[in-house]
C-alpha positions in Angstrom: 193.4 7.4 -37.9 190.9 4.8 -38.1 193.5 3.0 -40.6 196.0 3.0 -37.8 193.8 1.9 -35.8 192.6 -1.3 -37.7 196.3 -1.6 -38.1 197.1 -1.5 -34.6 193.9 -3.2 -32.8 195.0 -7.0 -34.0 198.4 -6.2 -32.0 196.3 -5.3 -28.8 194.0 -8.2 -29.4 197.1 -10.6 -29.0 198.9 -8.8 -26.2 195.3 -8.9 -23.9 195.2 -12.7 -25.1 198.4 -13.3 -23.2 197.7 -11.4 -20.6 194.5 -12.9 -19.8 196.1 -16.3 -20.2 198.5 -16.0 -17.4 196.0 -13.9 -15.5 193.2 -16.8 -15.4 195.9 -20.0 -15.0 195.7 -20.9 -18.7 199.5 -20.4 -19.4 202.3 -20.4 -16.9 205.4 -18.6 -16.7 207.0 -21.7 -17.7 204.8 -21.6 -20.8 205.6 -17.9 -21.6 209.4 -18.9 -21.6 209.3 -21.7 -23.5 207.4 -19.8 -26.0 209.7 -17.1 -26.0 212.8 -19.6 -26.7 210.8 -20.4 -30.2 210.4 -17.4 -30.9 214.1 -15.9 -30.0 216.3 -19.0 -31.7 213.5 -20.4 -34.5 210.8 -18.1 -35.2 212.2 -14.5 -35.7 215.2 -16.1 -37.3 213.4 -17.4 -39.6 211.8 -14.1 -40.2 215.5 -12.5 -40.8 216.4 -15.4 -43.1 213.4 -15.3 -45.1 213.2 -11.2 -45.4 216.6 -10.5 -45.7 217.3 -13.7 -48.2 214.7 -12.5 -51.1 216.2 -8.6 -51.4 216.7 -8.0 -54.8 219.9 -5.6 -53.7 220.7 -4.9 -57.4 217.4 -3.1 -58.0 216.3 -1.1 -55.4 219.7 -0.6 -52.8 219.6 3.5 -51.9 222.9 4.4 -50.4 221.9 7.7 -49.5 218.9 6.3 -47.9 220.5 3.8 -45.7 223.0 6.4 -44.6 220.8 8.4 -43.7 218.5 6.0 -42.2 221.2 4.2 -40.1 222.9 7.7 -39.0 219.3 9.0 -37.6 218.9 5.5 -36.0 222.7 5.3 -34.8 222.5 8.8 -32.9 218.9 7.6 -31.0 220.3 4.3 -30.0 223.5 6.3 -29.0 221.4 8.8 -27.0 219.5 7.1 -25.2 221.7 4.6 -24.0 224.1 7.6 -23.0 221.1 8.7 -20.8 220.2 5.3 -19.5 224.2 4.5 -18.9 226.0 8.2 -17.9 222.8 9.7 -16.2 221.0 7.2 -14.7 223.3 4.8 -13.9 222.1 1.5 -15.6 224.3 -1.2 -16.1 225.7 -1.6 -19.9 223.5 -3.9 -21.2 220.0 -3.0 -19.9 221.4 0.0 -21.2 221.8 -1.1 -24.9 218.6 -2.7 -24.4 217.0 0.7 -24.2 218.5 2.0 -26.8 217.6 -0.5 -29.4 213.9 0.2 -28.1 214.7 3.5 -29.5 216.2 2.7 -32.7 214.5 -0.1 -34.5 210.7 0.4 -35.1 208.0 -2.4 -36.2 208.5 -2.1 -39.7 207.4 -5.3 -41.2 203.8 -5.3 -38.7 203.0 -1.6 -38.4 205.8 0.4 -40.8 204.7 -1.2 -44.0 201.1 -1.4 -44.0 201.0 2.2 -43.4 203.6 3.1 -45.2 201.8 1.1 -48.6 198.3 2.8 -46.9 199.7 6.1 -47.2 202.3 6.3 -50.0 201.6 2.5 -52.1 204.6 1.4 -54.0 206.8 4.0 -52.4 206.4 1.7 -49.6 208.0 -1.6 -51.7 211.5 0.6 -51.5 212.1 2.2 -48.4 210.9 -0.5 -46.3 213.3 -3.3 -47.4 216.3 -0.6 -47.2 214.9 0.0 -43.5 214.7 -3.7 -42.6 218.4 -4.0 -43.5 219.6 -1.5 -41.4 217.6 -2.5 -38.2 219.0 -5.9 -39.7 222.2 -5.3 -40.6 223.6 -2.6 -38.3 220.9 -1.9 -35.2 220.7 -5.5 -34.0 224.0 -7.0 -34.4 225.7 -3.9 -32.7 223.2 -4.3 -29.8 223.9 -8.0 -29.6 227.2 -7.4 -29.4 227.5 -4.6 -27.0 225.1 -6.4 -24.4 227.7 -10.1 -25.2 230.7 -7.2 -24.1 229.1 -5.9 -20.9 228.2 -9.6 -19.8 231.8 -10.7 -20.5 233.5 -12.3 -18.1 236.7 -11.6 -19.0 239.8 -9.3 -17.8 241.5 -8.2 -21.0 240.4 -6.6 -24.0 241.3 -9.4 -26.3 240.0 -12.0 -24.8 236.7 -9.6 -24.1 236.7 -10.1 -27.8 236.9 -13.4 -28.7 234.3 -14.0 -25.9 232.2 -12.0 -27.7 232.8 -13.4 -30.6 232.2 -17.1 -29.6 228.5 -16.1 -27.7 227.5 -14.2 -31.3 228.9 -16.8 -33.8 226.1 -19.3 -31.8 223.3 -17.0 -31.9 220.7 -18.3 -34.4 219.4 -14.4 -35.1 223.0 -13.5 -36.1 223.3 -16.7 -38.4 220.3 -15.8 -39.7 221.3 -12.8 -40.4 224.6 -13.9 -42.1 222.7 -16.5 -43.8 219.8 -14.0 -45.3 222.6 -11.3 -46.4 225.1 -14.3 -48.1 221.9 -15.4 -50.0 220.9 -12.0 -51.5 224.6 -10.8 -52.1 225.3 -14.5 -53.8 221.7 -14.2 -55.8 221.2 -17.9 -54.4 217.7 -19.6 -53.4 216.8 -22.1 -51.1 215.1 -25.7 -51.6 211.5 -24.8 -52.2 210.7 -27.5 -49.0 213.2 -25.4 -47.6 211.8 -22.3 -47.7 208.2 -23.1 -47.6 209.2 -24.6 -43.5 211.3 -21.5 -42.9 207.7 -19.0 -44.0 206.2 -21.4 -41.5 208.6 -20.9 -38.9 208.6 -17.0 -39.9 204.6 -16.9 -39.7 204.6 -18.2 -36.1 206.9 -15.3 -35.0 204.6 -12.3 -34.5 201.5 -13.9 -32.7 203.8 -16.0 -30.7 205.7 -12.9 -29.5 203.0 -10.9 -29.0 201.2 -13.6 -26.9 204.5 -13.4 -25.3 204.8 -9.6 -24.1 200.6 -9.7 -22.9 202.1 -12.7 -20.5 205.2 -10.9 -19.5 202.9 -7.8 -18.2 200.5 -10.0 -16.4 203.5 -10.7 -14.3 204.5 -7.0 -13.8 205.2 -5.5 -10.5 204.7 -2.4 -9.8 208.9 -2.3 -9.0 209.2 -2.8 -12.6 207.6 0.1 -13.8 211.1 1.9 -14.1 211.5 5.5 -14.7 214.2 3.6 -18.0 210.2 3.4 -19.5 209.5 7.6 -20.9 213.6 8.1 -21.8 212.8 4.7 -24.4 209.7 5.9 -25.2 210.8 9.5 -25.7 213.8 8.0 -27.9 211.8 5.8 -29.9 208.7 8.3 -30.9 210.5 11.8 -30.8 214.2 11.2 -31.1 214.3 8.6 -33.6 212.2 10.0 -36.0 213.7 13.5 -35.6 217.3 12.0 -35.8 216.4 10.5 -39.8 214.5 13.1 -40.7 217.9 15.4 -39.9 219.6 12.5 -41.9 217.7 12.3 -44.8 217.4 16.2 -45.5 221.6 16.7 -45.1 222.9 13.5 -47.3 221.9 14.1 -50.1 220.6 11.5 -52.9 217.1 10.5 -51.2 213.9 12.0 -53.1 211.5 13.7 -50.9 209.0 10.9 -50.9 211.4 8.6 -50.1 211.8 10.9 -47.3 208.6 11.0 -46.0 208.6 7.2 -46.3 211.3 6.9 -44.3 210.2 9.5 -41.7 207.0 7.9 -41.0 208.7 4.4 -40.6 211.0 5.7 -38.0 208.1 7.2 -36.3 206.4 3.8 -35.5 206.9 2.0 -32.3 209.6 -0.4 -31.3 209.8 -4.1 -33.1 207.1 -7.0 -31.4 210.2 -9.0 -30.1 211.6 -6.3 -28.2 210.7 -7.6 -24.8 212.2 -11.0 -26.1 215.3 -9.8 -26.9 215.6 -8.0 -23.7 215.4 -11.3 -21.7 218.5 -11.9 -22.1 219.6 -9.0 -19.7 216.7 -9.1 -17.1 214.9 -6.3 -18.2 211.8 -7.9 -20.0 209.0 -6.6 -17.9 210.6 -3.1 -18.5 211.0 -3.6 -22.0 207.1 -5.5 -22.2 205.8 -2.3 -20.7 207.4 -0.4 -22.7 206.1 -1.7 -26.0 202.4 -1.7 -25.1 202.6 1.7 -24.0 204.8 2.7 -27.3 202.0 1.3 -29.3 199.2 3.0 -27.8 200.9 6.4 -28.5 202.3 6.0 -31.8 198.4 5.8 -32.3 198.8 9.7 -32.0 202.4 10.2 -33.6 202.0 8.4 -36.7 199.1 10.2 -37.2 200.5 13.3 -36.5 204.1 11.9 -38.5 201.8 11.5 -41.9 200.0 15.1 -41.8 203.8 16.6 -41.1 205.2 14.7 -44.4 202.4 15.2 -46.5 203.5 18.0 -48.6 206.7 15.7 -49.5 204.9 14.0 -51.5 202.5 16.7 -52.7 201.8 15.5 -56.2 202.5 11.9 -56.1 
């Protein structure tokens, strides 16, 4: 616990900076947008593009692990947007929003520290194949469902190509693109090159966080929606359940690479979640969401590591 919680306290510190800065007039909503445009189209892409680019496919790929990993992450993002759509009524894409709160955790800030704290170079394999699923699969579905509900269009076709021309100019998804073509292709970048993209990518995290404490020193008390325990719920209990169910039925995934993978789906939703979520209105929410997330997963990862420990009794 105290681990996790010298992991952790550096994300609070930088969530209460932001907050305090809109709180006492030293950043303005205008700042906090602009901020969260760098981030969105320069910052995490360059995060994408700089993880996903230097994966050494060849050496460490799992396909039983990222089966099982995106099938436990498919059904909570499926659920809980079912829930948020069919029960409570949301629109689609706030809808999608919630459930990619529930389906792609922190795993480059909070997954992989304690995943190398608790298991070392266990850590080195599971979390790349994570990343490219949340990467690969979580994101760009999301992206694209919420382009389809915002579509403007009558028929399916030309829902599609809609679709298809608002994602083909979204710098994550080129990223994206980008990072896999370079790691399939075994292809590097300039060095000038990469050395601005780390920069770019090392801005991302601070940036966002400073972002979500200034998004919730703007929160209403209208905002608080009852959306905020079904995401929570999805993303501490059912996503972590969901994998673990996937990893123990397909077969091919050691048990400490189960235990890895259990305790990185048990960890809160990504830093940029509230960023992403601008794009349908429902930042605050999501904002809100996050810090709360975090607080908890305090408690479930803790709880997540005792569970797994006989996995990798012996290790």
């Amino acid at each position: 616990m105290p681990d996790i919680v010298a992991l952790m306290l550096p994300i609070l510190i930088l969530i209460v900076l932001g907050f305090l800065a809109v709180r006492f007039g030293l950043a303005t909503g205008a700042h906090i947008e602009g901020l969260a445009a760098f981030v969105l189209n320069f910052a995490l892409p360059a995060v994408l593009l700089s993880a996903l680019s230097r994966q050494d496919l060849t050496q460490s790929f799992n396909l039983s692990y990222v089966l099982a990993y995106a099938a436990g992450s498919l059904v909570a993002f499926t659920a809980v947007l079912a829930i948020l759509r069919k029960i409570m009524g949301r629109p689609l894409a706030p809808a999608v929003m919630g459930g990619l709160g529930a389906a792609a955790s922190n795993t480059g800030f909070i997954g992989f520290p304690i995943a190398s704290l608790a298991f070392g170079d266990l850590a080195l394999t599971a979390v790349p194949l994570t990343m490219l699923v949340e990467n690969i699969i979580v994101l760009p579905l999301a992206f694209a469902l919420v382009e389809w509900g915002s579509s403007s269009e009558a028929s399916v076709g030309a829902i599609l190509r809609q679709t298809a021309r608002r994602l083909s100019r979204m710098p994550l998804l080129i990223a994206i693109v980008l990072g896999v073509l370079l790691a399939l292709l075994g292809l590097h970048l300039p060095a000038p090159v990469v050395k601005s993209i780390d920069m770019l990518a090392t801005a991302s995290a601070p940036c966002a966080l400073f972002v979500v404490g200034g998004t919730i020193a703007t929160l209403r008390k209208a905002d608080l929606a009852s959306d905020i325990p079904v995401i929570i719920a999805g993303k501490l209990l059912l996503h972590p359940l969901a994998v673990t169910a996937a990893l123990f039925l397909i077969p091919g995934v050691s048990r400490e690479l189960t235990a890895v993978g259990i305790v990185l789906a048990s960890v809160s939703m990504i830093t940029v979640y509230p960023i992403l979520s601008r794009r349908t209105g429902t930042d605050s929410v999501a904002a809100a969401t996050l810090i709360i997330a975090t607080a908890l997963a305090l408690v479930t990862i803790s709880i997540t590591l005792l569970l797994v420990a006989p996995l990798t009794a012996g290790v």
